[in-house]
C-alpha positions as CSV (number, residue, x, y, z in Angstrom):
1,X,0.0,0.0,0.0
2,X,1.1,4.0,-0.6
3,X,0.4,6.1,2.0
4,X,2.0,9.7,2.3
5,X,3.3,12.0,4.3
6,X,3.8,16.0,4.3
7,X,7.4,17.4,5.2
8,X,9.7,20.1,5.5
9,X,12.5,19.4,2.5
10,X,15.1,20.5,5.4
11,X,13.4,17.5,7.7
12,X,13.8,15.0,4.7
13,X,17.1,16.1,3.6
14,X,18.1,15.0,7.5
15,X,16.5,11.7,7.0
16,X,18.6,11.4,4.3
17,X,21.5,11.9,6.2
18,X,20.6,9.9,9.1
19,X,18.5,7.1,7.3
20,X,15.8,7.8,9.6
21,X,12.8,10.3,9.4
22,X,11.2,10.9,12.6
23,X,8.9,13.9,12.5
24,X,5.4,12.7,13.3
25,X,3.9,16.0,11.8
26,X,4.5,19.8,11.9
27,X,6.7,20.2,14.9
28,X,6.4,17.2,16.2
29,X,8.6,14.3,16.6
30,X,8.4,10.6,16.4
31,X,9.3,10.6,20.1
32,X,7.1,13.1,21.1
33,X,4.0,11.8,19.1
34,X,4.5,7.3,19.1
35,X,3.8,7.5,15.6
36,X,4.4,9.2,12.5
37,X,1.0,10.8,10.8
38,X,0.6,9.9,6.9
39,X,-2.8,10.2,4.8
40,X,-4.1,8.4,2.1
41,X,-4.1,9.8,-1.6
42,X,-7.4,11.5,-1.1
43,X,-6.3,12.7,2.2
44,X,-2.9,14.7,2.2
45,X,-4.6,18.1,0.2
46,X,-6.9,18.2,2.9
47,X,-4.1,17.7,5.6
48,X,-1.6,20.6,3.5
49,X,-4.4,22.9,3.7
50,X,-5.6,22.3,7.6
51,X,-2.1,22.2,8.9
52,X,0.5,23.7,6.7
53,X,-1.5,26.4,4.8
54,X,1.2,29.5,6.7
55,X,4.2,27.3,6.2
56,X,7.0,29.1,4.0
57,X,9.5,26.9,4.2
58,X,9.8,24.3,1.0
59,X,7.7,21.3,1.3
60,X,7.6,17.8,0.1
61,X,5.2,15.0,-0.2
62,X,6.9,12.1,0.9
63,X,5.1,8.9,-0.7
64,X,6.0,5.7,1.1
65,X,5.8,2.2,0.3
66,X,4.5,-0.1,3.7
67,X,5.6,-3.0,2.3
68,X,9.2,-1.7,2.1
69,X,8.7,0.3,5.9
70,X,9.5,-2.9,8.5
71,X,7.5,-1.7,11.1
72,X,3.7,-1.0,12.1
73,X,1.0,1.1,9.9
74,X,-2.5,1.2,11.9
75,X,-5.2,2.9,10.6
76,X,-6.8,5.4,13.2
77,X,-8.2,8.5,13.9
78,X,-6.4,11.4,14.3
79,X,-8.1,12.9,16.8
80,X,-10.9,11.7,19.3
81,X,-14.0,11.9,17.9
82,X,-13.2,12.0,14.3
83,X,-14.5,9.4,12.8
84,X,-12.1,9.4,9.2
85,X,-9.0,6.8,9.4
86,X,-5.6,7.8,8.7
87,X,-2.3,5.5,8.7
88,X,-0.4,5.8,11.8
89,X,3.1,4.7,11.3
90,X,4.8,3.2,14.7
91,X,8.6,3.6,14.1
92,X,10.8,5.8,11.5
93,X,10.5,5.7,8.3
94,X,13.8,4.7,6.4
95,X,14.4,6.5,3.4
96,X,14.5,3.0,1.1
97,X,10.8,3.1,2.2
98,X,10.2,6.4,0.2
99,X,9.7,5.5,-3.3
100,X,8.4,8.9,-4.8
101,X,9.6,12.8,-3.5
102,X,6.6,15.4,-4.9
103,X,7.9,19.4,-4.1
104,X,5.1,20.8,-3.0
Protein backbone atom coordinates (compact mmCIF):
# COMPACT_ATOMS: atom_id res chain seq x y z
CA UNK A 1 0.00 0.00 0.00
CA UNK A 2 1.15 4.02 -0.57
CA UNK A 3 0.40 6.10 1.98
CA UNK A 4 2.04 9.68 2.26
CA UNK A 5 3.35 12.01 4.30
CA UNK A 6 3.77 15.99 4.32
CA UNK A 7 7.39 17.43 5.19
CA UNK A 8 9.74 20.05 5.53
CA UNK A 9 12.46 19.45 2.47
CA UNK A 10 15.05 20.47 5.44
CA UNK A 11 13.39 17.47 7.71
CA UNK A 12 13.78 14.98 4.66
CA UNK A 13 17.15 16.06 3.64
CA UNK A 14 18.08 15.02 7.48
CA UNK A 15 16.48 11.66 7.01
CA UNK A 16 18.58 11.35 4.32
CA UNK A 17 21.47 11.86 6.23
CA UNK A 18 20.62 9.94 9.14
CA UNK A 19 18.50 7.07 7.33
CA UNK A 20 15.80 7.77 9.64
CA UNK A 21 12.81 10.33 9.39
CA UNK A 22 11.20 10.92 12.63
CA UNK A 23 8.89 13.94 12.48
CA UNK A 24 5.43 12.73 13.30
CA UNK A 25 3.92 16.05 11.82
CA UNK A 26 4.50 19.81 11.86
CA UNK A 27 6.73 20.22 14.91
CA UNK A 28 6.36 17.20 16.25
CA UNK A 29 8.62 14.27 16.57
CA UNK A 30 8.41 10.57 16.39
CA UNK A 31 9.28 10.64 20.07
CA UNK A 32 7.07 13.15 21.08
CA UNK A 33 4.02 11.76 19.10
CA UNK A 34 4.47 7.33 19.12
CA UNK A 35 3.76 7.53 15.60
CA UNK A 36 4.38 9.22 12.50
CA UNK A 37 0.98 10.84 10.81
CA UNK A 38 0.57 9.94 6.92
CA UNK A 39 -2.78 10.22 4.80
CA UNK A 40 -4.11 8.41 2.13
CA UNK A 41 -4.06 9.82 -1.56
CA UNK A 42 -7.41 11.49 -1.12
CA UNK A 43 -6.31 12.69 2.17
CA UNK A 44 -2.94 14.73 2.20
CA UNK A 45 -4.57 18.07 0.24
CA UNK A 46 -6.89 18.19 2.93
CA UNK A 47 -4.06 17.70 5.59
CA UNK A 48 -1.64 20.60 3.47
CA UNK A 49 -4.44 22.94 3.70
CA UNK A 50 -5.56 22.32 7.55
CA UNK A 51 -2.05 22.16 8.95
CA UNK A 52 0.49 23.72 6.71
CA UNK A 53 -1.48 26.45 4.81
CA UNK A 54 1.22 29.49 6.73
CA UNK A 55 4.22 27.32 6.21
CA UNK A 56 6.98 29.06 3.95
CA UNK A 57 9.52 26.86 4.24
CA UNK A 58 9.81 24.34 1.00
CA UNK A 59 7.70 21.26 1.31
CA UNK A 60 7.59 17.83 0.06
CA UNK A 61 5.21 14.97 -0.23
CA UNK A 62 6.87 12.07 0.87
CA UNK A 63 5.12 8.89 -0.73
CA UNK A 64 5.99 5.73 1.09
CA UNK A 65 5.83 2.22 0.31
CA UNK A 66 4.48 -0.08 3.73
CA UNK A 67 5.60 -3.05 2.29
CA UNK A 68 9.20 -1.74 2.11
CA UNK A 69 8.67 0.32 5.95
CA UNK A 70 9.50 -2.90 8.54
CA UNK A 71 7.47 -1.66 11.06
CA UNK A 72 3.70 -0.96 12.12
CA UNK A 73 1.04 1.12 9.88
CA UNK A 74 -2.48 1.24 11.86
CA UNK A 75 -5.24 2.91 10.63
CA UNK A 76 -6.78 5.36 13.23
CA UNK A 77 -8.21 8.50 13.95
CA UNK A 78 -6.36 11.44 14.28
CA UNK A 79 -8.14 12.90 16.82
CA UNK A 80 -10.85 11.66 19.30
CA UNK A 81 -13.97 11.93 17.91
CA UNK A 82 -13.17 11.99 14.30
CA UNK A 83 -14.54 9.43 12.81
CA UNK A 84 -12.12 9.35 9.21
CA UNK A 85 -8.98 6.78 9.38
CA UNK A 86 -5.55 7.82 8.70
CA UNK A 87 -2.35 5.48 8.74
CA UNK A 88 -0.41 5.81 11.81
CA UNK A 89 3.10 4.75 11.34
CA UNK A 90 4.82 3.22 14.67
CA UNK A 91 8.62 3.64 14.08
CA UNK A 92 10.78 5.78 11.47
CA UNK A 93 10.55 5.68 8.32
CA UNK A 94 13.83 4.68 6.44
CA UNK A 95 14.40 6.49 3.38
CA UNK A 96 14.53 2.99 1.07
CA UNK A 97 10.80 3.10 2.20
CA UNK A 98 10.22 6.40 0.15
CA UNK A 99 9.69 5.46 -3.31
CA UNK A 100 8.38 8.94 -4.78
CA UNK A 101 9.60 12.83 -3.54
CA UNK A 102 6.60 15.43 -4.94
CA UNK A 103 7.89 19.37 -4.12
CA UNK A 104 5.08 20.78 -3.03
Amino acid sequence: MRIFHIATLADWEAAQDSGAYTTSTRGVTLDDEGFIHASHAHQWPGVRAAFYADVAEPLVLLEIDTELLGVPVVEEPPAPGVDELFPHVYGAVRPAAVVGVTRL
